[in-house]
C-alpha positions as CSV (number, residue, x, y, z in Angstrom):
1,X,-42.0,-37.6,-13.6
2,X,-38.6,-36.6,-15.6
3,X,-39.9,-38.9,-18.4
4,X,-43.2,-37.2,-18.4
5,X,-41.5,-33.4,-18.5
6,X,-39.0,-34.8,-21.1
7,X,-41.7,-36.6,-23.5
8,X,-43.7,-33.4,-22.9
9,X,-41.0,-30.9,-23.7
10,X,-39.7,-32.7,-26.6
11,X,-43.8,-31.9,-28.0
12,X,-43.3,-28.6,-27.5
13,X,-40.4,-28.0,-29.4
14,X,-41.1,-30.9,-31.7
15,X,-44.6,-31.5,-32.5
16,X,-44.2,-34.4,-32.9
17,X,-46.8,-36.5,-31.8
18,X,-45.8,-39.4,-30.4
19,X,-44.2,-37.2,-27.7
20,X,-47.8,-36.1,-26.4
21,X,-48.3,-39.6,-26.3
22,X,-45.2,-40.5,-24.4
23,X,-46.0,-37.8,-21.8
24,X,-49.4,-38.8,-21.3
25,X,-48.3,-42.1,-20.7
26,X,-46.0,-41.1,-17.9
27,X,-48.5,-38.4,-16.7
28,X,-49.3,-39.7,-12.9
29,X,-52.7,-37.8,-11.7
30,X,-52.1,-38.0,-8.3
31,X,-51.6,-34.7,-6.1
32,X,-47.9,-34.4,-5.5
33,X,-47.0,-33.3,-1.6
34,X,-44.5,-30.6,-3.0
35,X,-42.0,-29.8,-6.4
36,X,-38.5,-30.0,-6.1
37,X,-35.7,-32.7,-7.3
38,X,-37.4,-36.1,-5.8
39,X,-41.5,-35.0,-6.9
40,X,-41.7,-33.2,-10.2
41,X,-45.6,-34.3,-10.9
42,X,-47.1,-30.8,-10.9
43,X,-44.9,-29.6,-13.5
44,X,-45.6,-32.9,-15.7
45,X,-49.2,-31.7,-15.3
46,X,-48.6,-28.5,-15.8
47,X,-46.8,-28.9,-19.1
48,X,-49.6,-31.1,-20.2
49,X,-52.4,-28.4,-19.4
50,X,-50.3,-25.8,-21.4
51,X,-50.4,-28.3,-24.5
52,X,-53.5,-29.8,-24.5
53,X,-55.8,-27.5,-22.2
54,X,-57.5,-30.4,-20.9
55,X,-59.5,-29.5,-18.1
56,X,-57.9,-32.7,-16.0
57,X,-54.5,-31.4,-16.4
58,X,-55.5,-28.7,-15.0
59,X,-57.8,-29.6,-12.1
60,X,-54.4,-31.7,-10.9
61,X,-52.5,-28.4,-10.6
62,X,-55.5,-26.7,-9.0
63,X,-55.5,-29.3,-6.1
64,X,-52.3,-29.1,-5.7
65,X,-51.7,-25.6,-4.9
66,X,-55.0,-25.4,-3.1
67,X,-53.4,-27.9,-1.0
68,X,-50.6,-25.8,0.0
69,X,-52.4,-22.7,0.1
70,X,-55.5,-24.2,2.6
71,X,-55.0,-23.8,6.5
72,X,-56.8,-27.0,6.4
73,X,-54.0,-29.2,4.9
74,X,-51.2,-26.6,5.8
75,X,-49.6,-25.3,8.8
76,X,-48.8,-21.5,8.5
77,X,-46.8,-19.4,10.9
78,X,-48.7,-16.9,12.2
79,X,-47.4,-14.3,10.1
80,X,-48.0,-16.4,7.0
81,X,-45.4,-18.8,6.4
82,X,-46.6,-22.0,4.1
83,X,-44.4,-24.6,6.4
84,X,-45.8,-28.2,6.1
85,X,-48.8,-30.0,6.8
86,X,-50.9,-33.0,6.4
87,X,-50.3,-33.2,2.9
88,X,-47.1,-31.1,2.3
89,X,-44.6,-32.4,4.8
90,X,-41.9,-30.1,4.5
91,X,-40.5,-29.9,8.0
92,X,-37.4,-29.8,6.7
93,X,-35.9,-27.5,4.2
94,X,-39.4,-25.7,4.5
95,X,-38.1,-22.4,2.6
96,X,-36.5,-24.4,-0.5
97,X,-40.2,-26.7,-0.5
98,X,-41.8,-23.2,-0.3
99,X,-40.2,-21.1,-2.8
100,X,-40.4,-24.0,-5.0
101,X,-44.2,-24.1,-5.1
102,X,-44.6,-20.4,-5.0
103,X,-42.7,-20.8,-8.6
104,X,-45.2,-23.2,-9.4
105,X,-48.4,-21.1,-8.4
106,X,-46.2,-18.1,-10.9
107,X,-46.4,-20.6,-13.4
108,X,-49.8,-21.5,-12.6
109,X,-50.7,-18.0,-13.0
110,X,-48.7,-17.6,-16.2
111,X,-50.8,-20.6,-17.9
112,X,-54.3,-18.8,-16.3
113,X,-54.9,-21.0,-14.2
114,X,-56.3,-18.5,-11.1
115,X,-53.6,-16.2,-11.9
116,X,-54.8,-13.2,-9.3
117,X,-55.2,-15.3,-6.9
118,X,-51.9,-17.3,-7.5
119,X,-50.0,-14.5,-8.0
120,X,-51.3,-13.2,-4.4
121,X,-50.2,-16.0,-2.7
122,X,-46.4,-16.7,-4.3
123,X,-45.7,-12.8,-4.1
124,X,-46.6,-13.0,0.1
125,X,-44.6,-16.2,0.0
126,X,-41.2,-15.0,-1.6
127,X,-41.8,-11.5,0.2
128,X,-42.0,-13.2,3.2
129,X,-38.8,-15.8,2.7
130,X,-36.9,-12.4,1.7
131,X,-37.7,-10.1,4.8
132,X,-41.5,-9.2,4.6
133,X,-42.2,-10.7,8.0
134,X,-42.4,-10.3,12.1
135,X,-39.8,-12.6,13.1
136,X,-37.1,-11.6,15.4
137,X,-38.4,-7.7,15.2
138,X,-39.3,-8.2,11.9
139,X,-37.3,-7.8,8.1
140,X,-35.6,-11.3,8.7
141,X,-34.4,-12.8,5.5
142,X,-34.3,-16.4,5.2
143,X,-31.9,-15.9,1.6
144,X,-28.5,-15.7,3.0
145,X,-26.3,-12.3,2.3
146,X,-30.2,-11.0,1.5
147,X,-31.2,-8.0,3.2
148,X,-29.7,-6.7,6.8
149,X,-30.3,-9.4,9.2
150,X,-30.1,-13.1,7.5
151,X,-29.1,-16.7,8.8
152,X,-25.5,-16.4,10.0
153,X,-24.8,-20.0,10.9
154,X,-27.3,-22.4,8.1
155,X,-27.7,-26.1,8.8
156,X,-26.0,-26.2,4.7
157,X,-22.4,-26.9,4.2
158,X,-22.1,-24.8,1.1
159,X,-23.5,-22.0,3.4
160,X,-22.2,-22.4,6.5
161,X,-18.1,-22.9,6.1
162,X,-15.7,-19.9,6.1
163,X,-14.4,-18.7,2.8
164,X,-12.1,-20.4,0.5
165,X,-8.7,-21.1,1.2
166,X,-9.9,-22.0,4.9
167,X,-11.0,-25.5,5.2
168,X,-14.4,-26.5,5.5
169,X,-14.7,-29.1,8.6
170,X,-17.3,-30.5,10.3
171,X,-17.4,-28.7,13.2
172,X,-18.7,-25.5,10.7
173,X,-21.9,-27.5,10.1
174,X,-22.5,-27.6,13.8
């Protein structure tokens, strides 16, 4: 995927050809699970919609965030939390997986690709990751030092250990 969003970038600031070539040739037009470090697909076909507005580019993008945004191939908390699924598993680390695709939908939306509705969905996403929920009595942020009430104690070193000149051991990741 880098290869793909590097060849593809390059074009855009370039025009040069062979670039639009490269990225096509590293364009993969599978459905990616999620977007974040490891699966970078959507953006590749993202890029290559905003260059070329080929209708496959963006059909790839489409399924994707339908995907994540169907209670058929995604669990949802009850008060609307985009968790994991069937095609997204994103047990773990569920708010960084989420956020992450809600910037995709915003990007989605940017490039006009169902931007109402895409806009709709990543707002009630982030709201919801920032406080705009029911959990706990409602308001609780899942960004840390966001808001009133927020994650004390996160399962993330860089979170969880007491401020600098105090060591950070193991036993503060517990």
């Amino acid at each position: 995927e880098e290869m793909c969003q590097a060849a593809a970038w390059l074009y855009k600031a370039t025009s040069v050809p062979q670039y639009l070539v490269d990225a096509k040739a590293e364009h993969e037009d599978t459905i990616p699970w999620g977007y974040d470090w490891s699966d970078k697909r959507v953006a590749c076909q993202m890029l290559l919609y905003e260059i070329t507005s080929e209708p496959q580019y963006k059909t790839e993008v489409t399924q994707f965030l339908a995907a994540w945004k169907s209670p058929n191939d995604t669990i949802y908390t009850p008060c609307g939390f985009a968790w994991g699924g069937s095609i997204n598993s994103t047990y773990w680390a569920s708010a960084r997986y989420l956020a992450n695709v809600a910037f995709a939908a915003l990007m989605a939306a940017e490039d006009g690709i169902d931007p109402a509705e895409n806009r709709k969905w990543a707002a009630e996403q982030i709201n919801y990751l920032l406080g705009d929920n029911s959990h706990d009595g409602g308001c609780f942020s899942y960004e840390i030092g966001y808001g009133d009430k927020y994650p004390l104690r996160p399962h993330h070193r860089a979170a969880s250990c007491p401020y600098p000149p105090a060591p950070c051991t193991e036993a503060d990741n517990l």
